[in-house]
N, CA, C and O atoms as a GROMACS GRO file, in nm:
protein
  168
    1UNK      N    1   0.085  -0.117   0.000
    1UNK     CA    2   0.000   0.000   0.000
    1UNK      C    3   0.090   0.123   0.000
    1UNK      O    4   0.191   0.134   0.069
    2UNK      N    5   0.046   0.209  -0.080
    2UNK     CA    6   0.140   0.324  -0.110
    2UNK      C    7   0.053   0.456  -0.051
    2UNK      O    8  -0.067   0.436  -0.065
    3UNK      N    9   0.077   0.552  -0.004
    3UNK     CA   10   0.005   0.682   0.060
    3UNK      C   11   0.051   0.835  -0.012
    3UNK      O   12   0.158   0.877   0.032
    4UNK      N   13   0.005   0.892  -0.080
    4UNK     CA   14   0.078   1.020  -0.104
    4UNK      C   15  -0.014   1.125  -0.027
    4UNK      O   16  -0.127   1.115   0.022
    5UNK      N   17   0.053   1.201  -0.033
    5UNK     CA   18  -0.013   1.346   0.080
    5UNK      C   19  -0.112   1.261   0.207
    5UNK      O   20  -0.235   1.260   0.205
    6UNK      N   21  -0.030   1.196   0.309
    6UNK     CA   22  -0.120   1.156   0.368
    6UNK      C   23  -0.216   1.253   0.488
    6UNK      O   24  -0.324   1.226   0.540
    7UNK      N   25  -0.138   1.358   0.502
    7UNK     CA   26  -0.219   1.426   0.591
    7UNK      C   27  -0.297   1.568   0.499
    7UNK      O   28  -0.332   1.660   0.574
    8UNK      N   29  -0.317   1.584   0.396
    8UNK     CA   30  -0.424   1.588   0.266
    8UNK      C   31  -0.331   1.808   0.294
    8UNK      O   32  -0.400   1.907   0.316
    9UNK      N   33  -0.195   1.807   0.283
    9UNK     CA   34  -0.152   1.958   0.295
    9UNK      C   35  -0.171   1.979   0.185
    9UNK      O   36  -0.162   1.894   0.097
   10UNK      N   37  -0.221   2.170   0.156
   10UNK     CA   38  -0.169   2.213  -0.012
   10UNK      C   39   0.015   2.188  -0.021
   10UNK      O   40   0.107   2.213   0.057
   11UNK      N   41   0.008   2.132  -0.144
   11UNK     CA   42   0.158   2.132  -0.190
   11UNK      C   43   0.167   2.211  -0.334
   11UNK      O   44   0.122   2.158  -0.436
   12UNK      N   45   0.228   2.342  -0.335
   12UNK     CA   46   0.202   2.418  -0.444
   12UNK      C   47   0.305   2.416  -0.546
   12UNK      O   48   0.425   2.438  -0.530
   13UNK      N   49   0.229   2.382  -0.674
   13UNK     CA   50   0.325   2.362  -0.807
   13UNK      C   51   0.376   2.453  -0.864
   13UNK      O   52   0.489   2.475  -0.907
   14UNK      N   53   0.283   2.506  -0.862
   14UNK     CA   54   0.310   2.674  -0.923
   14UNK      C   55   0.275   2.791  -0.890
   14UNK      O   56   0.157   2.818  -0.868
   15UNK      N   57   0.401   2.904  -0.878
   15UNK     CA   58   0.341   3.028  -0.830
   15UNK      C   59   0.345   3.123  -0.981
   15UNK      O   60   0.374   3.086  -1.095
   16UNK      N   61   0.318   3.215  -0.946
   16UNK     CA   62   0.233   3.356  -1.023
   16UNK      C   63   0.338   3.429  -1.069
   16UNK      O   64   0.366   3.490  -0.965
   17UNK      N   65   0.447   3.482  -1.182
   17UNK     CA   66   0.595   3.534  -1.147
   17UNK      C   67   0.568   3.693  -1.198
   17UNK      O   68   0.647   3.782  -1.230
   18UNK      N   69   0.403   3.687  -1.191
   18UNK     CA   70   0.395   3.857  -1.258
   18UNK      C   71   0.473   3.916  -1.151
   18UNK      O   72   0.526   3.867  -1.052
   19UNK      N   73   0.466   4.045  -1.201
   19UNK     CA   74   0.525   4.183  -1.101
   19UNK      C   75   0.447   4.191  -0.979
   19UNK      O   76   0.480   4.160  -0.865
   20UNK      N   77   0.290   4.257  -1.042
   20UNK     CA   78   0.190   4.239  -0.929
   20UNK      C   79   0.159   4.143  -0.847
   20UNK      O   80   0.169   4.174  -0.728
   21UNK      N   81   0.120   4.018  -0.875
   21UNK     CA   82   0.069   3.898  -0.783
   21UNK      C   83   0.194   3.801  -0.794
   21UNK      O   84   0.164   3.691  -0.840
   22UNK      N   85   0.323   3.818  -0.764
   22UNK     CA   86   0.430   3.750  -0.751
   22UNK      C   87   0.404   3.658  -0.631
   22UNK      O   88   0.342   3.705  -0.535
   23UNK      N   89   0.434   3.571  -0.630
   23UNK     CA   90   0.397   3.440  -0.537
   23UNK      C   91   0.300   3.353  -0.470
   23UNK      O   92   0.309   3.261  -0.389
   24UNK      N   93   0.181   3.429  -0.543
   24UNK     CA   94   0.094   3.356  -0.532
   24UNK      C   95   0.061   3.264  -0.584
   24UNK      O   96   0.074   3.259  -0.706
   25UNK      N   97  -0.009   3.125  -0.496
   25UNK     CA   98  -0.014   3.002  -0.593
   25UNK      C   99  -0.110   2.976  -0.672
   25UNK      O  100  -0.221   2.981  -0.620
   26UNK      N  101  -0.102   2.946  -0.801
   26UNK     CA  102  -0.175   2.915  -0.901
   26UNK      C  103  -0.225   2.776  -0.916
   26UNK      O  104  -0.347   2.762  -0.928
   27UNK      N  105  -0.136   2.652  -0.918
   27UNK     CA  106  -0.165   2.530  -0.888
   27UNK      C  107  -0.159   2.467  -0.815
   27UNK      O  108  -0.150   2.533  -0.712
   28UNK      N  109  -0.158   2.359  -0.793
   28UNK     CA  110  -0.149   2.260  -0.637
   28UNK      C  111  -0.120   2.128  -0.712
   28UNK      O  112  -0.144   2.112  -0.832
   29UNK      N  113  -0.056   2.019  -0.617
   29UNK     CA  114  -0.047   1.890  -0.710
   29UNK      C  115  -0.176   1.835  -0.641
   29UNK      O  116  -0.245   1.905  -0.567
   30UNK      N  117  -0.216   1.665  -0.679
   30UNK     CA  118  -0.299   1.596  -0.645
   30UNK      C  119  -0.344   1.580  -0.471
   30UNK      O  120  -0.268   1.541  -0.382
   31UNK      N  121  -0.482   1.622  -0.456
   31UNK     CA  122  -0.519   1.579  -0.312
   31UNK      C  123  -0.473   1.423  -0.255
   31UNK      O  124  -0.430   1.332  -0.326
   32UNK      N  125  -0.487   1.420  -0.163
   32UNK     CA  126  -0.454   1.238  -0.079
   32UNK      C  127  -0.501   1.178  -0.188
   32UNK      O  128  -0.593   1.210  -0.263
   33UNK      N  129  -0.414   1.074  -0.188
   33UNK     CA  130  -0.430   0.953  -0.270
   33UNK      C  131  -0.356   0.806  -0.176
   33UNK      O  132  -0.263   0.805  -0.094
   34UNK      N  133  -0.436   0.698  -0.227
   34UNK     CA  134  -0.378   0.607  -0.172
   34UNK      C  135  -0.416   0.473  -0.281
   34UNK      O  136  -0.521   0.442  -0.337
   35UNK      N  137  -0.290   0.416  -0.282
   35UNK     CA  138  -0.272   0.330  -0.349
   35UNK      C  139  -0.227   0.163  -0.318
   35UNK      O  140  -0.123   0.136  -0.258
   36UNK      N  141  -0.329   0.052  -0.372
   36UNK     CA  142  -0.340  -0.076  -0.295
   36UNK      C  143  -0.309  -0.156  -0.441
   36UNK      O  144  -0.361  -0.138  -0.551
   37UNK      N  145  -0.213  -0.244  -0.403
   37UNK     CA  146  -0.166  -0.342  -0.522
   37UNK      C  147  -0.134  -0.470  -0.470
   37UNK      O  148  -0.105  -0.471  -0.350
   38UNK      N  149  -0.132  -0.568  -0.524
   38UNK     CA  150  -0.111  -0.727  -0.504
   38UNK      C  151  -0.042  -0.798  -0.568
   38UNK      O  152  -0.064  -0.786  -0.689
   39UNK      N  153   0.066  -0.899  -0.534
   39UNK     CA  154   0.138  -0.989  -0.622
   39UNK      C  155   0.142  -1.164  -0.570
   39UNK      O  156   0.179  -1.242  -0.483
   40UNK      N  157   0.073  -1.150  -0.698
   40UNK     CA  158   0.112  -1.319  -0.698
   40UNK      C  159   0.189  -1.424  -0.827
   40UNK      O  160   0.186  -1.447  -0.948
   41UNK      N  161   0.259  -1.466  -0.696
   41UNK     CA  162   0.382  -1.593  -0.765
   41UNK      C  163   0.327  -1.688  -0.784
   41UNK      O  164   0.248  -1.722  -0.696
   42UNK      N  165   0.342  -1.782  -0.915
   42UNK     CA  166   0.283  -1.924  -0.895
   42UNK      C  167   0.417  -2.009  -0.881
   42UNK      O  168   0.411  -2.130  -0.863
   0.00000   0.00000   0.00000
């Protein structure tokens, strides 16, 4: 089982590089996700 953003923080991708609104964030990556996988050997 794999977990990304487990405690669900903004993590910001991109900020704003105008003059005026310099650092503000524009994007965010993906909210919590969690991921469940299985392997089988014969």
């Amino acid at each position: 089982m794999d977990m990304f953003n487990l405690f669900n923080r903004v993590n910001i991708r991109e900020a704003d590089n105008s003059f005026t609104q310099a650092g503000r964030p524009v994007a965010a990556f993906d909210p919590r996700q969690i991921q469940f996988s299985a392997k089988i050997v014969f």
